[in-house]
C-alpha positions as CSV (number, residue, x, y, z in Angstrom):
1,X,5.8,38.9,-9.9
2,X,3.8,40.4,-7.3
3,X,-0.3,39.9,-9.4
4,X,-2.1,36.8,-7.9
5,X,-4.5,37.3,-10.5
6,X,-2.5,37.6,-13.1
7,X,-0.5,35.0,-12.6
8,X,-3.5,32.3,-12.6
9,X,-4.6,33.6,-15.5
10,X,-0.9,33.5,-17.0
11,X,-1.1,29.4,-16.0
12,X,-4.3,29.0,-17.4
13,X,-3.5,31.0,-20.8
14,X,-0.4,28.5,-20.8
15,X,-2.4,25.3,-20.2
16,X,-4.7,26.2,-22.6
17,X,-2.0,26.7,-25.4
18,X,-1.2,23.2,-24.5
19,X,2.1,23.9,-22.6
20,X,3.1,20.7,-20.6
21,X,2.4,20.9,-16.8
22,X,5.7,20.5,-15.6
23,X,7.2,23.3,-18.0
24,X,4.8,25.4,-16.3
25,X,5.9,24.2,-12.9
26,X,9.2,24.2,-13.2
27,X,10.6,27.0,-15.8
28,X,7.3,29.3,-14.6
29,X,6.2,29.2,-11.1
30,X,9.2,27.3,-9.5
31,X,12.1,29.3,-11.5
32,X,10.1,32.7,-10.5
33,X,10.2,31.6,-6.6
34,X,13.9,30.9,-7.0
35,X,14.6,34.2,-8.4
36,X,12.4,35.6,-5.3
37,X,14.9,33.7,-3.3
38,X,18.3,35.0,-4.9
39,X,17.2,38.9,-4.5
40,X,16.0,38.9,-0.9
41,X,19.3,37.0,-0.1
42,X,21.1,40.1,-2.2
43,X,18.7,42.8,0.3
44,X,16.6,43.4,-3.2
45,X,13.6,42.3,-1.8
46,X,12.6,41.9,1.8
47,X,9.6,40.3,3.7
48,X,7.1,42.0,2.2
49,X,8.0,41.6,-1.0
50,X,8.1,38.2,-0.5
51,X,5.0,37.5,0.8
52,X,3.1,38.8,-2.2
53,X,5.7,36.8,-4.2
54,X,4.4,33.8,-2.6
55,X,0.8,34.6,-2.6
56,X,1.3,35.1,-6.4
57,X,2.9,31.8,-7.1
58,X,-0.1,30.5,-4.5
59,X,-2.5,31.3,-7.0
60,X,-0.6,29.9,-10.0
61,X,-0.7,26.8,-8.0
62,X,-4.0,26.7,-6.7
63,X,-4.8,27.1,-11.0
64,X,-2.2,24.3,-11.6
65,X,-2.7,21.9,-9.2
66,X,-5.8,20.0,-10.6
67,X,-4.2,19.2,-13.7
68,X,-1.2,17.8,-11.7
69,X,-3.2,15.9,-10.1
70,X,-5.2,14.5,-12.9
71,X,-1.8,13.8,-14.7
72,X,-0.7,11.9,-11.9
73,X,2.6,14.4,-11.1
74,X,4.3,13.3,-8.1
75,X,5.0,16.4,-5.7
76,X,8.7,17.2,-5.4
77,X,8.2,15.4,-1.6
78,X,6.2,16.0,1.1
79,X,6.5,18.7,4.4
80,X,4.9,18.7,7.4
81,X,5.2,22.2,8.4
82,X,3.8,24.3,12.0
83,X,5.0,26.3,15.1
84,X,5.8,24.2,17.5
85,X,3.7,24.1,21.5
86,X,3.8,27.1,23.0
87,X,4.1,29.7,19.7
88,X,1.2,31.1,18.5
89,X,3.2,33.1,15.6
90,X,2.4,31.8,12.0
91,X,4.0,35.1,10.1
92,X,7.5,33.6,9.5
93,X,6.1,29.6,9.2
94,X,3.6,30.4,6.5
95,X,5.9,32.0,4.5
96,X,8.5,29.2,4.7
97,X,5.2,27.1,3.9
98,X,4.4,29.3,0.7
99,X,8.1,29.0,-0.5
100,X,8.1,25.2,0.0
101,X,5.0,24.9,-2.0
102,X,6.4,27.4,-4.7
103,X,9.4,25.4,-5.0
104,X,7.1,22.3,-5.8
105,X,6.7,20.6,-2.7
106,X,3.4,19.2,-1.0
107,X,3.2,21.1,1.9
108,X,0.7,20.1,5.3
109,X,0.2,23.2,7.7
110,X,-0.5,22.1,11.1
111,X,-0.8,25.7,12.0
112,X,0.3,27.3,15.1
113,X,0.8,25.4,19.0
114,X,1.2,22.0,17.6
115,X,2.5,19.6,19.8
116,X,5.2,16.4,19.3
117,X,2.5,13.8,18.8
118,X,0.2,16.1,16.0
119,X,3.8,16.4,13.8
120,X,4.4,12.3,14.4
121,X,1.0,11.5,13.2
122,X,0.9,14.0,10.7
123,X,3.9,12.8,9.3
124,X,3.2,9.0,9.4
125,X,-0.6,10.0,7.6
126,X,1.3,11.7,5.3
127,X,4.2,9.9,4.6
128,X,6.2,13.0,5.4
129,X,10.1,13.0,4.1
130,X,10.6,16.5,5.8
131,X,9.0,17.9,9.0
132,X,9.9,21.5,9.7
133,X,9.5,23.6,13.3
134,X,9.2,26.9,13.5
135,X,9.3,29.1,16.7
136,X,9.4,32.9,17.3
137,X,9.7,32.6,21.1
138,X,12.8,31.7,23.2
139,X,10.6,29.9,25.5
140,X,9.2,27.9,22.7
141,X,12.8,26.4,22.1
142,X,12.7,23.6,24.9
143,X,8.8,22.4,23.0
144,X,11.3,22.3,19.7
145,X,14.0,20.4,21.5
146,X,11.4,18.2,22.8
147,X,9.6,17.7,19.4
148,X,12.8,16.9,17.8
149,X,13.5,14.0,20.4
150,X,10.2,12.4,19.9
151,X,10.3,12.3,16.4
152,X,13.2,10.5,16.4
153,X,12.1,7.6,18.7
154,X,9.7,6.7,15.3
155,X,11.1,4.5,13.1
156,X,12.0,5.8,9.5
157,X,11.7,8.8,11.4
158,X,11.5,11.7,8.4
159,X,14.5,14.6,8.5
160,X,13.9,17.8,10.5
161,X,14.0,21.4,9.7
162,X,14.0,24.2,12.3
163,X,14.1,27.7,12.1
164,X,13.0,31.0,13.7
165,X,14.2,34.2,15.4
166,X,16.1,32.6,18.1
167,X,16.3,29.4,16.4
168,X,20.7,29.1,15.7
169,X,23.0,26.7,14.1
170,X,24.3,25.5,16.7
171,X,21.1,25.3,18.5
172,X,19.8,22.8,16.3
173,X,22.4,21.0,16.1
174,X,22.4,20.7,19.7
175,X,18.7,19.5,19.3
176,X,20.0,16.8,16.8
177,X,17.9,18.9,13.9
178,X,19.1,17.6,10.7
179,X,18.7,21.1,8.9
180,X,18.8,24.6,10.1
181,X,17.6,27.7,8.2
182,X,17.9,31.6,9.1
183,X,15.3,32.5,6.6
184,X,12.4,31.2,4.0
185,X,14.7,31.1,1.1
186,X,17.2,29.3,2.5
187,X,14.6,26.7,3.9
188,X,13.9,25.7,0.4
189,X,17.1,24.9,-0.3
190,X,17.9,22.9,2.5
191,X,14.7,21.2,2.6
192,X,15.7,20.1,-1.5
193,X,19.1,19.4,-0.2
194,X,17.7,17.2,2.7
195,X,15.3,15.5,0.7
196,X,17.3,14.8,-2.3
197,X,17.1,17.0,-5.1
198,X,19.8,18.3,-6.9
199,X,19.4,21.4,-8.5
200,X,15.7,21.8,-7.3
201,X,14.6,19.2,-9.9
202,X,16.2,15.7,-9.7
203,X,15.9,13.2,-7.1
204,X,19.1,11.6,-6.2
């Protein structure tokens, strides 16, 4: 769960047998993430342990990906993902960016600082269903709260996801966030759930 390595070469030894892509996607690398998921929510695993979780299924991917794309596979949706202005702290976003991607999503990282107008055009380049803000600071929650308002002047505006330290329920829904999420876990399932896919494989 933890080998990078060997979980490429376990993708590639699976390809080359002639295993279909999405059985590889979606009973290997996604099913292993989800599992990831269920034991830190049970205190089984913990940050670190999810961090070389996620860099393991990012090399599975990086190994898949070609031959998804060759095939044609449509990503499970696309996310816009980075810290909003004012934050410089990328521990907690990339690894809510490493679970999204896990969990079979197309995931854009605008990195750290990013302002309203970068997540907009990001989004609309993109054709985003799911932008999701992440701060660490409290002072970076007004730069949330104002990112949140701007993208929903756009029309067809895509859903919003916020989390982060001081990031609370009923802060974001205060912001007019369409999602909230204490932890990278439970991102993924409220980014499937906001997106529309039931049991982390069908669209609705």
């Amino acid at each position: 769960m933890f080998d990078e390595a060997g979980t490429a070469r376990a993708v590639e030894a699976e390809l080359d047998r002639g295993t279909d892509i999405m059985v590889i996607l979606n009973e290997g690398l996604i099913a292993a993430m989800d599992e990831v998921g269920k034991r830190y929510a049970r205190g089984i695993f913990f940050v670190p342990e999810m961090l070389m979780s996620s860099q393991a299924m990012k090399e599975g991917m990086s190994a898949l990906r070609p031959h998804m794309e060759n095939s044609g596979i449509a990503p499970k949706g696309i996310i816009v993902i980075g810290t909003v202005k004012g934050d410089e702290h990328d521990i907690g976003k990339n690894l809510v960016a490493m679970m999204l991607e896990g969990a079979g999503f197309k995931v854009i990282d605008l990195g750290t600082d990013v302002e309203a107008d970068k997540f907009v055009k990001a989004a609309q380049k993109n054709r985003a269903d799911l932008i999701a803000l992440s701060a660490l600071l409290t002072t970076a929650l007004p730069s949330m709260e104002a990112i949140i308002a701007r993208i929903k002047k756009e029309d067809s505006a895509p859903k919003t996801l916020v989390g982060g330290a001081p990031v609370t329920q009923a802060f974001a829904h205060k912001i007019g966030a369409d999602g909230y999420s204490p932890d990278a876990s439970g991102a993924v399932a409220v980014a499937r759930r906001l997106i529309g896919i039931r049991d982390g494989h069908d669209k609705s």
